[in-house]
VEXPA-788964 format. One record per residue (C-alpha): x, y, z. Coordinates in steps of 0.2 Angstrom, whole numbers, padded with zeros to 4 digits, always signed. Layout:
REM VEXPA-788964
XYZ...
This chain:
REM VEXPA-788964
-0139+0022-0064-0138+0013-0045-0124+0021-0035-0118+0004-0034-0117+0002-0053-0109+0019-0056-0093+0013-0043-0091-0003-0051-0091+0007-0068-0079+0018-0060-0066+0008-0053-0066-0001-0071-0063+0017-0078-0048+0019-0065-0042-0001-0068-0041+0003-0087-0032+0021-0085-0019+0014-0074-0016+0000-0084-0013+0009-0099-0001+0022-0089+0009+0006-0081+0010-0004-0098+0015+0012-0107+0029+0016-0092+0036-0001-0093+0036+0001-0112+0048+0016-0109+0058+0008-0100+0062-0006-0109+0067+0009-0124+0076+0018-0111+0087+0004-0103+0089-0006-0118+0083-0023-0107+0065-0028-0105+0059-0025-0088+0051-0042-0087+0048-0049-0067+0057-0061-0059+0052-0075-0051+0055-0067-0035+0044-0052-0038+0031-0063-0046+0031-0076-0031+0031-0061-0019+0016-0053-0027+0006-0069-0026+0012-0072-0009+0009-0053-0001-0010-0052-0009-0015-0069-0006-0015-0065+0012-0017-0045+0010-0037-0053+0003-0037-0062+0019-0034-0048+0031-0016-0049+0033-0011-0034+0024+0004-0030+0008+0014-0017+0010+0024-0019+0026+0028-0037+0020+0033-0034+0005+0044-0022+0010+0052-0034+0022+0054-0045+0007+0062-0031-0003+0074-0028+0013+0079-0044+0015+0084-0048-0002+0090-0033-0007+0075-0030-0024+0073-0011-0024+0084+0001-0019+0075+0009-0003+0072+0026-0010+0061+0018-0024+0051+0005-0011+0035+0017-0009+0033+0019-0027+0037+0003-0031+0024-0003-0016+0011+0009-0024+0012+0003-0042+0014-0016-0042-0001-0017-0029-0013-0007-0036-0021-0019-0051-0024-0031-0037-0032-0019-0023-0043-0015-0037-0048-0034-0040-0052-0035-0021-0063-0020-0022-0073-0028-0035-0075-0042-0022-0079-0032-0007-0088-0022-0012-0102-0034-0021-0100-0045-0007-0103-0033+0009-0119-0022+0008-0114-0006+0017-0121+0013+0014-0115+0015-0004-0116+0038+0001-0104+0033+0016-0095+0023+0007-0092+0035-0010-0087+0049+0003-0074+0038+0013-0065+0033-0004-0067+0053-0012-0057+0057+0006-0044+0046+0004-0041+0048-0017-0037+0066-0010-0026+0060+0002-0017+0048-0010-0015+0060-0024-0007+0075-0012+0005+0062+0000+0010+0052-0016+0018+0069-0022+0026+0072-0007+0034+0055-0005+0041+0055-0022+0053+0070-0020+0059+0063-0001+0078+0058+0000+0081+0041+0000+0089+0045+0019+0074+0052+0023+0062+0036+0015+0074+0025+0024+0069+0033+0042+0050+0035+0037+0048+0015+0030+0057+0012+0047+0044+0019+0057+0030+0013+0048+0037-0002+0048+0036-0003+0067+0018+0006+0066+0012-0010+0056+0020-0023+0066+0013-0014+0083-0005-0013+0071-0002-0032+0069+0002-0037+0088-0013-0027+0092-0024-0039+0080-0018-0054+0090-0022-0049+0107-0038-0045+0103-0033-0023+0106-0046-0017+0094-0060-0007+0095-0074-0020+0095-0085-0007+0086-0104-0009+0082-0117-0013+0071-0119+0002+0059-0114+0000+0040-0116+0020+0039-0110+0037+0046-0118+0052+0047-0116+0068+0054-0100+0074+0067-0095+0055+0064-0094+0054+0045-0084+0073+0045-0073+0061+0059-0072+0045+0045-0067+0058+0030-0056+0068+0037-0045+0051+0048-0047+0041+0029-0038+0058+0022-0023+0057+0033-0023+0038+0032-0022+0037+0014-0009+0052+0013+0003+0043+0026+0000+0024+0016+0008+0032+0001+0024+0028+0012+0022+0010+0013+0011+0009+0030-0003-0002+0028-0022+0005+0028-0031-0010+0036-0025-0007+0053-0032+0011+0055-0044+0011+0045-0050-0004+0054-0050+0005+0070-0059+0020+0065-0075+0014+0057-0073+0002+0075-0071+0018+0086-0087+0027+0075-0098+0013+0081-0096+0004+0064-0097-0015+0060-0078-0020+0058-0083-0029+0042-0086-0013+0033-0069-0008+0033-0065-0021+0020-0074-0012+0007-0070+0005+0012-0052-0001+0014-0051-0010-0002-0064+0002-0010-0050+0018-0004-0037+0008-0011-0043+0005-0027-0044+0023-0029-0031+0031-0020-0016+0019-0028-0019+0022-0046-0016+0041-0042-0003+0039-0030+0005+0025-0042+0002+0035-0057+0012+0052-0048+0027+0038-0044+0028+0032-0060+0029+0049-0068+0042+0054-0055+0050+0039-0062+0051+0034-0042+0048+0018-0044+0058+0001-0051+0048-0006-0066+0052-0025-0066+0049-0029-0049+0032-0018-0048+0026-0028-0065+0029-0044-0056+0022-0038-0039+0006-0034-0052+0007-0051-0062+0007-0061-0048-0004-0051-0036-0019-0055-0049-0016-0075-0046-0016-0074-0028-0030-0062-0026-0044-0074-0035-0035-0090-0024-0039-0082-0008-0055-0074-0012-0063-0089-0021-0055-0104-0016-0046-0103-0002-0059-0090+0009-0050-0091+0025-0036-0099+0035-0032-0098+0054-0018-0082+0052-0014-0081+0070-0001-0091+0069+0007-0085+0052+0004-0067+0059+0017-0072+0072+0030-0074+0059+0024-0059+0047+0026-0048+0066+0046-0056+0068+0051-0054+0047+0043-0033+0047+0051-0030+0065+0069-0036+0057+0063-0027+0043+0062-0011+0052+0078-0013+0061+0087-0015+0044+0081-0001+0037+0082+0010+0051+0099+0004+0054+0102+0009+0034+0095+0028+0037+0107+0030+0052+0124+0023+0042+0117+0034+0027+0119+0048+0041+0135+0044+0047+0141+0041+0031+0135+0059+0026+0143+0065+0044+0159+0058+0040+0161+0064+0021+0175+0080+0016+0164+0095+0015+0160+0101-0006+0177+0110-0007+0188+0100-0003+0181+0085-0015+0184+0097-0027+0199+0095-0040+0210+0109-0038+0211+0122-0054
């Protein structure tokens, strides 16, 4: 079987496990809770919305998370899972995409997503067990991260990079081990584009390889990182079902129809809603820590006798 054929055979493979892990998750859950964890309109719209431009080169996370934020959808310890689990079917639908549409180095291109499933698989366990204090201060700074990534794209501040659709040698130990760390940190809720962008551009690649090694990591490392969430239970069912259900609408709009927008402008108002976004959180983590501060120590919340 090609290389090519046996990743397409793959990512079915991984499509179909998650799937059946989500749908058996939000089964429980509906037994658990006693209601049906069915998306609303909200999460359903914000899906479609966030992967409509995520296919286009905007990126999901650090909007959606904005979104979540603002009004007030997941309780902020439960965003990276939550981030992590609704996105995933349609980063796979954009791998499928990608990765038939760009011809790059199919061995380079295996090894970048193996590095960052790794990297997936190991932060996604980390994540899961943080504090919601502590989520609060890391989905802050990542946060900022994304929208300096973003100001970045529209001044024209990245790497112009080459011509080469493979990596070799000293650079392709360089690519694994940055696509590693990158997709260990993105279980947070910072986007991959950006630095994976940058570093197939500062290893003298073709920027447009990074959509499939993006999308083609992706596809891989979520459903592990997802599938960790969801058996943490760190993760909110409803709004990742709808962030799923309506990330599969908007992911075939862009890719098919739609093709491509002049997003410079819309980039300036996705820059201004993530830097609020970040502010908000960040202004949470410190009121959580106050409110910590100022709370009677153990003993004396303790009844007397």
């Amino acid at each position: 079987m090609p290389a090519k054929a046996a990743l397409f055979a793959a990512l079915a493979a991984f499509a179909l496990w998650f799937a059946a892990v989500f749908v058996t998750a939000l089964r429980r859950s509906r037994a658990e809770n006693g209601v049906s964890p069915a998306p609303s309109f909200a999460a359903l719209a914000t899906g479609f919305v966030t992967n409509f431009f995520d296919t286009l080169g905007i990126g999901s996370f650090a909007p959606t998370t904005a979104v979540f934020k603002f009004r007030h959808m997941v309780p902020d310890r439960l965003i990276p899972g939550t981030l992590n689990a609704g996105h995933t079917l349609p980063v796979i639908f954009q791998a499928f995409i990608y990765i038939a549409a760009i011809q790059m180095d199919v061995i380079t291109l295996l090894l970048m997503i193996a590095s960052a499933a790794t990297g997936g698989w190991i932060g996604a366990g980390l994540v899961a067990k943080l504090s919601r204090r502590t989520v609060q201060f890391c989905m802050g700074g990542t946060l900022l991260i994304a929208a300096t990534a973003l100001l970045m794209r529209q001044f024209d501040l990245f790497p112009v990079g080459g011509d080469s659709l493979s990596l070799t040698g000293w650079r392709l130990a360089v690519g694994l081990l940055g696509n590693f760390l990158f997709a260990a940190v993105s279980t947070l809720g910072i986007g991959f584009y950006a630095p994976c962008m940058t570093l197939v551009s500062l290893l003298g690649m073709n920027p447009i390889a990074a959509f499939p090694i993006m999308m083609g990591s992706g596809a891989f490392l979520m459903p592990l990182a997802s599938i960790r969430f969801i058996w943490s239970r760190a993760y909110f069912a409803p709004v990742a079902a709808g962030l799923a259900a309506g990330g599969l609408l908007g992911v075939p709009l862009a890719a098919f129809v739609v093709k491509s927008l002049d997003l410079r402008q819309l980039r300036w108002l996705v820059i201004a809603v993530v830097l609020c976004a970040a502010v908000l959180m960040l202004r949470s983590a410190f009121a959580s820590k106050e409110e910590r501060a100022a709370a009677p120590p153990s003993w004396e919340r303790q009844s007397p006798g």
